[in-house]
C-alpha positions in Angstrom: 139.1 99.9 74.6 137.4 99.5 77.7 140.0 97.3 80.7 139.2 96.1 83.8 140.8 94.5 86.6 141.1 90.2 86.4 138.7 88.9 89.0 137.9 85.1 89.8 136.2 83.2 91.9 133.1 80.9 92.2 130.0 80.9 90.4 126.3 81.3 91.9 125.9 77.7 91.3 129.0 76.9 93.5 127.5 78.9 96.3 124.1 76.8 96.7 126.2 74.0 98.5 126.8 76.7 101.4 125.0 76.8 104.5 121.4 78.4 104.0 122.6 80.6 106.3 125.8 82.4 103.9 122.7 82.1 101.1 120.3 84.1 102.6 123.4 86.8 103.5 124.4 86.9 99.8 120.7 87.0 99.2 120.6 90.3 101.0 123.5 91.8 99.0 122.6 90.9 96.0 118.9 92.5 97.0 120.7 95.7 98.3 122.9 96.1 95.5 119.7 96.2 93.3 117.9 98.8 96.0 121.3 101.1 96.2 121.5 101.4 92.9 118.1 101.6 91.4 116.3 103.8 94.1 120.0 105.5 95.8 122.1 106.3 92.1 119.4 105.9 89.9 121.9 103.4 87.7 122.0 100.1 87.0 123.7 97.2 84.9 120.6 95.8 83.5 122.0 91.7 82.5 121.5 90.6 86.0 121.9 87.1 85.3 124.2 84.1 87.2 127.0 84.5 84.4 127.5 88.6 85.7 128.5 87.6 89.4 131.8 86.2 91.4 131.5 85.0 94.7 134.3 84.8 97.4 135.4 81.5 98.5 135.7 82.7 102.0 133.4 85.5 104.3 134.8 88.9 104.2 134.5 91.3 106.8 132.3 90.5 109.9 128.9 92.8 110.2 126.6 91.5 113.7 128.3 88.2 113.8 127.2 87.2 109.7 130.4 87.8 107.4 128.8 88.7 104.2 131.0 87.0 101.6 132.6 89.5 98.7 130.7 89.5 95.5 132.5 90.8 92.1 129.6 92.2 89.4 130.5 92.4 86.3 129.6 93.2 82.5 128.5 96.5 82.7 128.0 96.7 78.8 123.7 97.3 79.4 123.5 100.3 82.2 120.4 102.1 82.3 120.1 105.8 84.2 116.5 105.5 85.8 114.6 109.4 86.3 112.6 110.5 89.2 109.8 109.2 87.6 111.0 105.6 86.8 111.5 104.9 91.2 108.5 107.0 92.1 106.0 105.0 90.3 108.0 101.6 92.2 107.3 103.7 95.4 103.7 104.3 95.0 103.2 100.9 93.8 104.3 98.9 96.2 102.4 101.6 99.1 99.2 101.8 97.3 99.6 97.3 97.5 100.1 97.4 101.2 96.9 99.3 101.7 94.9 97.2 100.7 93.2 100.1 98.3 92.4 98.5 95.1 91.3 102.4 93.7 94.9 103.8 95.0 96.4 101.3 93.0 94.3 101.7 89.8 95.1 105.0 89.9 98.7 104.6 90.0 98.9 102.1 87.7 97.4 104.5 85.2 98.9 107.7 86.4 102.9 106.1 85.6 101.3 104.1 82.5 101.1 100.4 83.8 97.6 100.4 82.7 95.2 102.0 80.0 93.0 104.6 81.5 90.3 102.8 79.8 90.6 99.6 80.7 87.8 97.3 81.4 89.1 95.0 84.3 88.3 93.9 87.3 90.7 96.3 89.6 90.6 93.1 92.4 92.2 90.9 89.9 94.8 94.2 89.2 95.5 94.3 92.5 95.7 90.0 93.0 98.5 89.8 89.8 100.2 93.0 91.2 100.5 91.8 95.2 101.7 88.4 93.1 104.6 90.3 91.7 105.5 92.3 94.6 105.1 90.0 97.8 108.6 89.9 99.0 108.5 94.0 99.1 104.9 94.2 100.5 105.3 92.0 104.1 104.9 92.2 106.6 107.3 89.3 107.8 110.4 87.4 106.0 109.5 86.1 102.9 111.4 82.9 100.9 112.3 83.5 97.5 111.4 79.6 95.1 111.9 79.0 91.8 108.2 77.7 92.0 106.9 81.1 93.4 109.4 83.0 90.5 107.6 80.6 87.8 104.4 81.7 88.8 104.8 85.2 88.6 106.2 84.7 84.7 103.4 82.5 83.9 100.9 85.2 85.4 102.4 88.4 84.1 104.1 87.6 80.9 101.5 84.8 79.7 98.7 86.3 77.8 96.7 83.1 78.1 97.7 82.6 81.9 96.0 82.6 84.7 96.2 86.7 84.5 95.2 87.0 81.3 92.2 89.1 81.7 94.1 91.6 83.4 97.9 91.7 81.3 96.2 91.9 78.0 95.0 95.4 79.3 98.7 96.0 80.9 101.0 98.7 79.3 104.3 99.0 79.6 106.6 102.5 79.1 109.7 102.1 77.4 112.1 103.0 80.7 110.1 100.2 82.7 111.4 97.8 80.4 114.8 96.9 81.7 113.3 97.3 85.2 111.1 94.1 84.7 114.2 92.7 83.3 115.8 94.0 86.4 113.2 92.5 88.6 112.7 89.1 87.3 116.3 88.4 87.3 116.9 89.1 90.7 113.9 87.5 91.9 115.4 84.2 89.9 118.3 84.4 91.5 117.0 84.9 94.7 115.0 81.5 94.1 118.0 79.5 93.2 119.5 80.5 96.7 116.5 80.0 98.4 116.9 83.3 100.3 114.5 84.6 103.3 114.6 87.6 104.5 112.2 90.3 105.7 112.6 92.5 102.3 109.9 94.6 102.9 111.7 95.9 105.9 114.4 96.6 104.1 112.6 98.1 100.8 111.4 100.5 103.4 115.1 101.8 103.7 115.0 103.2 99.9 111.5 103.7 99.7 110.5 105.5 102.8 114.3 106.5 104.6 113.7 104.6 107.4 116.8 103.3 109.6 118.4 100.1 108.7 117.0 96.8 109.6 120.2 94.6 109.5 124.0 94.8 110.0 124.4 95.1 106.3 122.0 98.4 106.3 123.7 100.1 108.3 127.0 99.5 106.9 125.5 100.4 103.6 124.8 104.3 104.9 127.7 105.1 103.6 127.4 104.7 99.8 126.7 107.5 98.1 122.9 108.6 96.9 121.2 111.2 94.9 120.1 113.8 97.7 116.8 113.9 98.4 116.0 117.1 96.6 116.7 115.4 93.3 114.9 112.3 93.6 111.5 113.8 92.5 
């Protein structure tokens, strides 16, 4: 028998009559709670959806003026341990996108199985429906989550006759990216019912690349704990 501790408080539907301001600070730890614990433990409770999250009804601890407001996750009943592998091929993903370099990106679409080696397709339109699905994390500059930019992105990478269909009927998908997608769209979903803008590329690059915080929340997140480096590949 599995017992936890009796939480309440409101729903994510309660919060979008706050300020855009509070929205786009629980935007950010909803967003960080995904980075710390895909890219930093390499675990995560894969039902990401409005149901699996509590919000305080007043902010808690003041970080650079913005109280961030306390958020309770629960149902933890679908948790998924991520390898090396799983975040590396995220990684080279989204850095192979923000060169520009639509051969780096073929590559590592094939080299961590996105895409069949022999696929006849037009590598711009890989790299169009791929910078589609990862704007927010490839900037530069803040970037507003809607609910008509989330749409898109099903319609073009889960659609076989959508507007990408040249280019997903030739997609692959390995078994452990699965609930990452799941992962992904759910987030992004949320993201767009808040309306959230931030500059998430900035602080991708915290998990992706080390580099110092870039907000109030960052910094006060260094002290969570990680996989050391020397396991993460």
């Amino acid at each position: 028998m599995l017992t936890s501790e009796w939480v309440s408080g409101e729903s994510l539907y309660d919060v979008l009559d706050r300020s855009q301001a509070e929205r786009d600070l629980i935007g950010e730890q909803l967003f960080r709670f995904w980075c710390d614990a895909v890219f930093r433990l390499r675990l995560f409770n894969g039902d990401p959806h409005p149901g699996n999250y509590f919000f305080a009804d007043s902010p808690g601890a003041a970080f650079g003026g913005r109280a961030p407001t306390p958020i309770w996750f629960l149902d933890f009943g679908l948790v998924k341990r991520f390898s090396p592998g799983d975040t590396d091929g995220l990684r080279e993903q989204i850095l192979a996108l923000r060169t520009g370099d639509e051969d780096r990106l073929h590559d590592v679409m094939v080299r961590f199985g996105w895409l069949r080696p022999d696929a006849a397709v037009d590598r711009r339109r890989v790299s169009e429906l791929a910078e589609l699905a990862n704007r927010a994390a490839i900037g530069p500059g803040p970037f507003t989550f809607t609910r008509e930019y989330v749409a898109r992105v099903v319609q073009s990478t889960l659609v076989v006759t959508g507007p990408y269909g040249d280019v997903v009927r030739h997609l692959t998908l390995p078994p452990d990216q699965v609930l990452l997608n799941r992962i992904h769209l759910g987030l992004s979903a949320l993201l767009a019912r808040l309306g959230a803008t931030a500059n998430w590329s900035r602080i991708m690059d915290e998990y992706l690349l080390d580099a110092p915080p870039s907000t109030p929340l960052g910094e006060a997140g260094r002290a969570w704990p990680r996989v050391p480096r020397s396991q993460r590949s």
